[in-house]
N, C-alpha and C positions, 0 to 999 in steps of 0.2 A: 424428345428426351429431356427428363428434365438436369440442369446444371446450374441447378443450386449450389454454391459453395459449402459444403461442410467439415468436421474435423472432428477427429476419434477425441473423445472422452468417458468419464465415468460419472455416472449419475448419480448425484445424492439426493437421500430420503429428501428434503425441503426442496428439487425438484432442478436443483444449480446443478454446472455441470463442471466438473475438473478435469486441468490435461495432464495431472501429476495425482499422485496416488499415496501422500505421504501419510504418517503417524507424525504427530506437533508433539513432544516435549514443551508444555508452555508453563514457564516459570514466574506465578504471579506478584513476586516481592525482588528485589537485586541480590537481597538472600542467596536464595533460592539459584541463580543464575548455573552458577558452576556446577553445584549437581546435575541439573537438567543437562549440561553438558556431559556429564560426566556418563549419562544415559545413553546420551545420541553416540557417546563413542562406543561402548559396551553392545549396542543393537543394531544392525546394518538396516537400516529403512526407514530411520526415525530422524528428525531433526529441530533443532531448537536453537535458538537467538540468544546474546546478552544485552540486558538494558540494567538502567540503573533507578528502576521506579516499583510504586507497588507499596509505599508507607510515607505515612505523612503529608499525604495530599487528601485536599478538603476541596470543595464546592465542584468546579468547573475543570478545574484539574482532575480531581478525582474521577470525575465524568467522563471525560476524554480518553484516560487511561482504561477507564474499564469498558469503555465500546472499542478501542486498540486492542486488548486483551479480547474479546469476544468476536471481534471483526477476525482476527489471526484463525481462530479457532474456527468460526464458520467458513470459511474458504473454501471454495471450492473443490482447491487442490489438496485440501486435507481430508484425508477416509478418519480418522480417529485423533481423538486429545488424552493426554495423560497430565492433567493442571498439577504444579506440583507447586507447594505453599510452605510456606514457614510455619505459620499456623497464630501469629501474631498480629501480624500486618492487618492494614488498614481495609487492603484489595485480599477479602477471603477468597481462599481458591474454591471453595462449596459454592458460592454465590457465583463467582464465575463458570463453574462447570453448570451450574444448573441453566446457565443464561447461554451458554453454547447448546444444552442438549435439546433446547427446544426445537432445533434443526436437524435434530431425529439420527446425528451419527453421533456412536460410538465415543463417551466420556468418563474418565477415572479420574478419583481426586486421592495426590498424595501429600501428607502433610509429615515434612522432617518433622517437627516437635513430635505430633501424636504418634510417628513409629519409631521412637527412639532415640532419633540422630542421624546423622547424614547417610553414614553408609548404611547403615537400614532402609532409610528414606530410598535411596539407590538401586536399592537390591529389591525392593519390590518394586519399583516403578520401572527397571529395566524387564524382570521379569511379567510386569503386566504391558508393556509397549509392546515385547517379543510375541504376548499373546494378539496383539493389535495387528503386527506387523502383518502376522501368519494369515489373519481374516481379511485383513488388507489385499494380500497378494490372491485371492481368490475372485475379486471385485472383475467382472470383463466390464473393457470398453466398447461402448456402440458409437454409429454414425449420430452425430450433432451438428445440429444446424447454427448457424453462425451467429444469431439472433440471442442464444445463450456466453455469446464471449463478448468479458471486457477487459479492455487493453489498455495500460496506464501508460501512459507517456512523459518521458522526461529527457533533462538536460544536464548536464552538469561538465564539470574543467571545460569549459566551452573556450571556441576558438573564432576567429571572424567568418570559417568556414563553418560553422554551425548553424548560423540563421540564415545563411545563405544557399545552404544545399542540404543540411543533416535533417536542418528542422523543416524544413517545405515538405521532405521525401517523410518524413514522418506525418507529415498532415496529408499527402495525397493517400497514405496508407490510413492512416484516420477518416478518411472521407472512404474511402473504399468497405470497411469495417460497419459506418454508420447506416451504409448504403445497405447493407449487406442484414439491416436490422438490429448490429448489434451497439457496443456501447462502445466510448472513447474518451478516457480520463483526462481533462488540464488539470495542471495544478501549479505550484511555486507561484503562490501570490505574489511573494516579495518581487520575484522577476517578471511580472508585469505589471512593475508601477511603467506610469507612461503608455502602456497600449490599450488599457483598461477602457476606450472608448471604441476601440476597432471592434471588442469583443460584445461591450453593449449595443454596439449600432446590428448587432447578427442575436441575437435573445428573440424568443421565440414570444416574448410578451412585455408590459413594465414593468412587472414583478421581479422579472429575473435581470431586467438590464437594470433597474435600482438595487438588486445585491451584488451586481460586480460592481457599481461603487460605493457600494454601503463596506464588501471586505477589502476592497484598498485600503479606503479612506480611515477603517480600523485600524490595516497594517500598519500606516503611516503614523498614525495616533500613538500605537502604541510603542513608537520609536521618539517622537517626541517627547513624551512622558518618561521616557530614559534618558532624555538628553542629550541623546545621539543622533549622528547625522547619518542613515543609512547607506547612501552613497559612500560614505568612508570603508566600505568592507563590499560593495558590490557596485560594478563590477570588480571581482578580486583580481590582486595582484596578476596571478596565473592567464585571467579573463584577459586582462591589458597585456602582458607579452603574448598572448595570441593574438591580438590586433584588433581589441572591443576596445571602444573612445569614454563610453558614459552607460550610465542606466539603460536609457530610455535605445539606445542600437541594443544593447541585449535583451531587451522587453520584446521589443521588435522582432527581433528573432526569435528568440523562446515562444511566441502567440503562435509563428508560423505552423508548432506543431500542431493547434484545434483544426489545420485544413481551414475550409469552406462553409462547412455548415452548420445550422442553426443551432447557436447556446439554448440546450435543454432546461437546464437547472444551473443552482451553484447550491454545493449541498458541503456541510462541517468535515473537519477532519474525522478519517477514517467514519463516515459515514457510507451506508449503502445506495446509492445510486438508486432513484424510485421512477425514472424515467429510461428509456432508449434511448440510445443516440449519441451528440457532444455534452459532454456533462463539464465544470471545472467544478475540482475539489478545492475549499480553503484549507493551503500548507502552506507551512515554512518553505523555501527555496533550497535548505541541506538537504542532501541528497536520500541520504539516512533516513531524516524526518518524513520528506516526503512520498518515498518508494511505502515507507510501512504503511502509510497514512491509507496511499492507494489499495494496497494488498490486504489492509484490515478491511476495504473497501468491497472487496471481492473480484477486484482485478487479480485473472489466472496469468496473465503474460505483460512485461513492462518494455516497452521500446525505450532504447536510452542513448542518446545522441551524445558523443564525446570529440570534442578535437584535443584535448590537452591529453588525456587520460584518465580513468578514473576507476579503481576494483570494483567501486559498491557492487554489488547484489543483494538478492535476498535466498534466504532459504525455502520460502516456501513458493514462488514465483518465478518460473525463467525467466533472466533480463537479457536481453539483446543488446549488444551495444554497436551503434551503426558511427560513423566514424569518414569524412570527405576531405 
């Protein structure tokens, strides 16, 4: 008999598999935000974020943001997109939707300016989600093999009881996943300054144990080039009335969640993971920052370790929060 682990999902056309079945309202300017909300309230099956990006970013910025914006969109756990754009901005919603659909599901592009104004803009985009929604709900789930799920892992309001029980029980679940064929997200750069060699001495070659200190050594930089002392905001306030001393015991505990096995890669923010296995992504340490970064990623499910507390979620990802 065979007892291979598997788990019901839906298949999309680019061959990834989701455990969620949503329509994305994705709003490509901060314009744009509140409408896109204003959809997700109007359609029961549709869902969409506020950010405050999408004009006036140039180079590397700009860059980052529009693989976020298409990372969101290609997800696994999205059956369809309805980009909705101001029609000004920098980040065209045309160019974004065209860069989601080469992953073969279902994309609409609506732009307030060209339909008029807002509640125009609204009223066909609620009425085209509705139709999204409808072909959505028709999509069956099959058995999936586990070789297709990646599982972003994080931390956050952490407590002394986080690296010592929240975050190990999240790395034996990480090694169990990797075993299992499939993927397992680090990330929060900033929270492993200080163990950044535990994790190079586990790299699967030099390549990849010289990028876990090539993006410290950046983090770091680019805290200095501000003038600031990082250590003055981390470990946070909240971190120390939990009973964290310094940086480097929360690094330490936060590593615990990569488990055991061997660093794959270290791949950019909201980058797609091109290996199997432990991957870390380079993110910010906010929790915000970093859940998106993963889920642009194509992380379908995020494990998230809390001792202090903490709401974040995401909309298009079930997060767990495990908690000792």
């Amino acid at each position: 008999m065979d007892n291979k682990p598997t788990f019901w999902g839906y298949r999309r056309p680019d061959g990834r598999v989701g455990i969620r079945n949503h329509v994305l309202i994705l709003p490509t300017i901060t314009c744009a935000a509140q409408a896109a909300m204003q959809i997700t309230n109007l359609v029961q099956g549709t869902v969409s974020f506020i950010h405050q990006h999408g004009c006036g970013q140039v180079g590397v910025d700009y860059e980052q943001t529009f693989r976020t914006y298409v990372g969101m969109g290609t997800n696994p756990n999205v059956y369809g997109v309805v980009v909705l754009g101001l029609g000004c901005e920098a980040h065209q919603a045309r160019s974004i939707a065209e860069a989601i659909g080469k992953s073969g599901k279902p994309v609409e592009v609506v732009s307030i300016q060209d339909h008029g104004g807002t509640l125009t803009a609204i009223a066909e985009g609620a009425r085209i989600a509705a139709r999204l929604v409808q072909e959505a709900s028709m999509q069956q789930r099959e058995l999936c093999d586990f070789s297709d799920l990646i599982v972003g892992t994080e931390c956050g309001a952490s407590d002394a009881c986080s690296g010592l029980s929240a975050n190990p029980a999240v790395g034996v679940v990480s090694d169990m996943i990797v075993d299992c064929g499939g993927t397992s997200i680090l990330a929060e750069t900033t929270e492993l300054i200080g163990a950044e060699h535990l994790l190079a001495n586990r790299a699967v070659n030099d390549r990849v144990a010289q990028r876990v200190y090539e993006v410290i050594q950046a983090m770091e930089n680019r805290s200095i080039k501000m003038g600031v002392d990082i250590r003055t905001g981390n470990p946070s306030p909240g971190n120390i009335a939990g009973g964290l001393s310094s940086l480097e015991e929360k690094s330490l505990g936060a590593a615990t969640k990569a488990g055991t096995r061997p660093l794959q890669e270290v791949v950019d923010y909201a980058q797609r993971p091109s290996k199997k296995g432990l991957v870390w992504m380079d993110t910010p340490g906010h929790d915000t920052e970093q859940m998106t970064g993963m889920v642009a990623g194509g992380a379908q499910i995020v494990l998230f370790t809390t001792g202090r507390g903490t709401p974040t979620g995401s909309p298009i990802a079930p997060v767990i929060k495990i908690a000792t």
